[in-house]
C-alpha atoms as an extended CHARMM CRD file, in Angstrom:
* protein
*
        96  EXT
         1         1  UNK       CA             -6.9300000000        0.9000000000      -14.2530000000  PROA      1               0.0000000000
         2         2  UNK       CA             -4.9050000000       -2.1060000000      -13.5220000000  PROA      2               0.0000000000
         3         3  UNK       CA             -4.1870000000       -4.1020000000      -10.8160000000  PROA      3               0.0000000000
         4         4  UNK       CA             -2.1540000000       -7.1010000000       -8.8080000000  PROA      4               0.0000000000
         5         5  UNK       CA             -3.7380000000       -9.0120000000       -6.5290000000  PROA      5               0.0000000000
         6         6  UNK       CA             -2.0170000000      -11.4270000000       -4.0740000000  PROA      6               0.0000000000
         7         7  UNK       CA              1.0580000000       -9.4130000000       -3.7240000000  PROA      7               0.0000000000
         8         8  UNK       CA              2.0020000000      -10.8470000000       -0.2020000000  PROA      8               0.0000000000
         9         9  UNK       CA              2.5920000000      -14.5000000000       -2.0660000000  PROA      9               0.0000000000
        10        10  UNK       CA              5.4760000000      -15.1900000000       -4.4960000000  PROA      10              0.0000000000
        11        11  UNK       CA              5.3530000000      -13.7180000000       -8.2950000000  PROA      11              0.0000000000
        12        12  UNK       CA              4.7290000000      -16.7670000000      -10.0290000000  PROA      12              0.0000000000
        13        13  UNK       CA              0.8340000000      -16.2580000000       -7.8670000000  PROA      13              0.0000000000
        14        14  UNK       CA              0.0330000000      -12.9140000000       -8.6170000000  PROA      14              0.0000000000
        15        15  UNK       CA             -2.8730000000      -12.2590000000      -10.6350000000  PROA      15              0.0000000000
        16        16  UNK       CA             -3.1150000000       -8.9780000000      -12.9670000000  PROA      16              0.0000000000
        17        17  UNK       CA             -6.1270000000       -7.8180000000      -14.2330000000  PROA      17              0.0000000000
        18        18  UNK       CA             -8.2310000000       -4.7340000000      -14.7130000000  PROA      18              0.0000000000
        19        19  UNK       CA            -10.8830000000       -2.5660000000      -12.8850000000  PROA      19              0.0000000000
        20        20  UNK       CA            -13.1440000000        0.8480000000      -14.7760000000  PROA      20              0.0000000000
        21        21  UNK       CA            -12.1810000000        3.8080000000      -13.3210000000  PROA      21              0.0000000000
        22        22  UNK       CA            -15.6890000000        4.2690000000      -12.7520000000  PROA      22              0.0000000000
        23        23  UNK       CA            -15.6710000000        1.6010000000      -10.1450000000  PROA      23              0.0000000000
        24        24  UNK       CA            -13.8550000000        3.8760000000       -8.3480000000  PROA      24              0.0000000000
        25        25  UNK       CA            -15.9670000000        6.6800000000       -8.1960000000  PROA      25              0.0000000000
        26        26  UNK       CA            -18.4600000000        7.9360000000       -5.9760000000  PROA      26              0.0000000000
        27        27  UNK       CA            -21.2180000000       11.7170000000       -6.6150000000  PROA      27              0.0000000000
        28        28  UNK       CA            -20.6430000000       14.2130000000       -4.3440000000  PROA      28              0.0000000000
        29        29  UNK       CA            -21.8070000000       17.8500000000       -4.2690000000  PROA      29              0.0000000000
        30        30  UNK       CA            -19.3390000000       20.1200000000       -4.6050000000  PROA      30              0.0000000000
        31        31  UNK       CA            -20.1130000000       23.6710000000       -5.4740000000  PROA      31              0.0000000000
        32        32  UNK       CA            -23.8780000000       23.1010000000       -5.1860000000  PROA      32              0.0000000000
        33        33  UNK       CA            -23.3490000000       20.4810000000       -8.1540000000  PROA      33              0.0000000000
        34        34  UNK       CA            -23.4410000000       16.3190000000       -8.0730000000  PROA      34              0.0000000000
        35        35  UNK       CA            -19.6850000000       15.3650000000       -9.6680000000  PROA      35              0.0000000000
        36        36  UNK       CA            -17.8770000000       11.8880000000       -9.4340000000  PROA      36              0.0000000000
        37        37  UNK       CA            -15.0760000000       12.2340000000       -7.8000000000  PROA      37              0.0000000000
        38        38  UNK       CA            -12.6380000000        9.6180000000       -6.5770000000  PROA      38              0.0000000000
        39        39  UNK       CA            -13.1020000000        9.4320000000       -2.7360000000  PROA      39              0.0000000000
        40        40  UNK       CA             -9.7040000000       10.3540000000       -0.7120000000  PROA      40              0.0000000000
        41        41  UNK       CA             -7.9430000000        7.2810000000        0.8070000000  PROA      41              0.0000000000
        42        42  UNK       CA             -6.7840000000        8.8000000000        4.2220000000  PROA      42              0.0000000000
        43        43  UNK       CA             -4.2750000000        6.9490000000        6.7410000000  PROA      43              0.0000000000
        44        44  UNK       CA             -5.8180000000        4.6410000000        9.2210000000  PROA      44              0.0000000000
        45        45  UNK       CA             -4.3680000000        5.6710000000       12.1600000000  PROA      45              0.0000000000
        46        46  UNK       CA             -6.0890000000        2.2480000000       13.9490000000  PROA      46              0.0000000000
        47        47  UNK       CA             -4.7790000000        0.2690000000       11.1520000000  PROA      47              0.0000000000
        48        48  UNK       CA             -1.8170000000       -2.1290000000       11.3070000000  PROA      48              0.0000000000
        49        49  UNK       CA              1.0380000000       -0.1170000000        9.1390000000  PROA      49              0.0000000000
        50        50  UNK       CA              0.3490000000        3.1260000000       11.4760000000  PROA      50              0.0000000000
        51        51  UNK       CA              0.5540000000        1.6130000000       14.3300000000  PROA      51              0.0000000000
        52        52  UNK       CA              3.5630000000       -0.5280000000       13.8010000000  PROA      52              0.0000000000
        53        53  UNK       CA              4.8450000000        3.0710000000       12.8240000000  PROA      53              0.0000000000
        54        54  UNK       CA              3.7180000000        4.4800000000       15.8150000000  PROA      54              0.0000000000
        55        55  UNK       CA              5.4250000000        1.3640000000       17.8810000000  PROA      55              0.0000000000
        56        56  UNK       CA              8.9980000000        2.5560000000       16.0350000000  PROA      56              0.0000000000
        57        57  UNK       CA              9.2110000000        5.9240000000       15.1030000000  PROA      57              0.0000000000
        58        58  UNK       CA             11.4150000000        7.4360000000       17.9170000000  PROA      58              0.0000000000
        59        59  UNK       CA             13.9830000000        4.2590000000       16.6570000000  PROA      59              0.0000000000
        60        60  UNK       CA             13.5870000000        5.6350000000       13.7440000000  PROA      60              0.0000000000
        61        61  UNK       CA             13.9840000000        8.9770000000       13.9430000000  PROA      61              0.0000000000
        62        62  UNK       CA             17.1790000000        8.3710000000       15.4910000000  PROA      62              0.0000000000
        63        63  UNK       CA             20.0800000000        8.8160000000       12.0270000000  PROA      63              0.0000000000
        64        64  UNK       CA             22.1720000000        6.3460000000       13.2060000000  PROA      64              0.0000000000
        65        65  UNK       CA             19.6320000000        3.4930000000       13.2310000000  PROA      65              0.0000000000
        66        66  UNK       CA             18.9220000000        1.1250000000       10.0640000000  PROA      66              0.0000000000
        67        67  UNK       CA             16.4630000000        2.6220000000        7.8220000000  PROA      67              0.0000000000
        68        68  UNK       CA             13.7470000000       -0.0930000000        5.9690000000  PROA      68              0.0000000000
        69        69  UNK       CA             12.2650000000        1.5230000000        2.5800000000  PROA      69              0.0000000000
        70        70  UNK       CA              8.5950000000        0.0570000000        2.8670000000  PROA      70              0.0000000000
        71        71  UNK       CA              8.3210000000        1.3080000000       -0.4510000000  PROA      71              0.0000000000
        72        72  UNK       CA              7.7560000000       -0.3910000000       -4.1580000000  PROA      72              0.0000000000
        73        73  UNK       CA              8.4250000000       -3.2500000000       -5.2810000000  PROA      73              0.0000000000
        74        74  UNK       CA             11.7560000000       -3.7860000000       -7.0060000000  PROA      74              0.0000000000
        75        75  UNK       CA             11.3920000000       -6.0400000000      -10.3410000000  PROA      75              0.0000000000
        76        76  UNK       CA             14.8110000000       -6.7980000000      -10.8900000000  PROA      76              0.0000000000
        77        77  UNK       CA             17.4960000000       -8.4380000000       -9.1150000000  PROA      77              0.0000000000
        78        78  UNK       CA             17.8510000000      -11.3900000000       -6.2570000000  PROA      78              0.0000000000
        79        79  UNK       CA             14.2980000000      -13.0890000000       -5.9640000000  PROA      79              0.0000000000
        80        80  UNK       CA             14.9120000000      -12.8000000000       -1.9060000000  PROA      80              0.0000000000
        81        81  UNK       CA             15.0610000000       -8.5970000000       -2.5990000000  PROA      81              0.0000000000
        82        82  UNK       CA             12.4970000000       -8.6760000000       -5.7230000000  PROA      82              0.0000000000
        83        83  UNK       CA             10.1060000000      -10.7900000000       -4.6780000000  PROA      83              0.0000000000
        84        84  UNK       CA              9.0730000000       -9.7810000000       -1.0080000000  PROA      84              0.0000000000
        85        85  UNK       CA              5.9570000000       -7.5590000000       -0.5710000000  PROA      85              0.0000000000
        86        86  UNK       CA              6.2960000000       -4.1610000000        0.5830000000  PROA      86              0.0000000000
        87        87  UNK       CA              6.5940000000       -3.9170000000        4.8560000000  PROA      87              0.0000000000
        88        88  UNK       CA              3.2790000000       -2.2100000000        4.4550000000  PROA      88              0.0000000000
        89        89  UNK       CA              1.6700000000       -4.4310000000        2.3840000000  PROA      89              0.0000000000
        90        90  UNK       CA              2.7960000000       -7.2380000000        4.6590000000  PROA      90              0.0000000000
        91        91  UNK       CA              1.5380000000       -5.0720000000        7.6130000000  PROA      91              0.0000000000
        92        92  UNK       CA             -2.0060000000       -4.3090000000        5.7250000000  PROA      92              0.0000000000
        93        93  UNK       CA             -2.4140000000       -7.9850000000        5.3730000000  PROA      93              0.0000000000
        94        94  UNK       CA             -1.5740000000       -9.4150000000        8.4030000000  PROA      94              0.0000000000
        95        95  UNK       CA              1.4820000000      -11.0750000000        7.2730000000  PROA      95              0.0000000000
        96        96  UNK       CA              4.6950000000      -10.4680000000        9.0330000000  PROA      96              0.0000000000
């Protein structure tokens, strides 16, 4: 599988590189049988991006307010749109 690392500094310092799948996998029994199985990654609702959601999300729910798409990264365009780390990303890491 690949990966970026360092995705809450500019471009030009991100490092790609690579990971096995196994890496990712841990045994657990399931129907009275060992199987790898890629463990689920469930929301941490005492982590940073939750909570800052928790914070906003009656502002947000509102359909008049402005709406932020903490979603991927866009590769093309302005570098001040392309370049800037996803809100949760920035939330994850501490960055703001």
């Amino acid at each position: 599988m690949s990966l970026v690392r360092n995705l809450t500094h500019p471009a030009a310092e991100w490092i790609a590189g690579g990971v096995p799948i196994t890496m990712m996998m841990n045994m657990e029994k399931r129907n009275g049988k060992m199987k790898p199985v890629i463990q689920k990654a469930l929301v941490d609702l005492n982590g940073a991006p939750f909570l800052y959601f928790k914070k906003h999300r009656a502002e947000w729910a509102d359909s008049k307010s402005s709406y932020i798409y903490p979603g991927p990264i866009q590769y093309y365009g302005p570098t001040e749109v392309c370049d800037q780390p996803t809100i949760t990303l920035k939330l994850e890491r501490g960055a703001k």
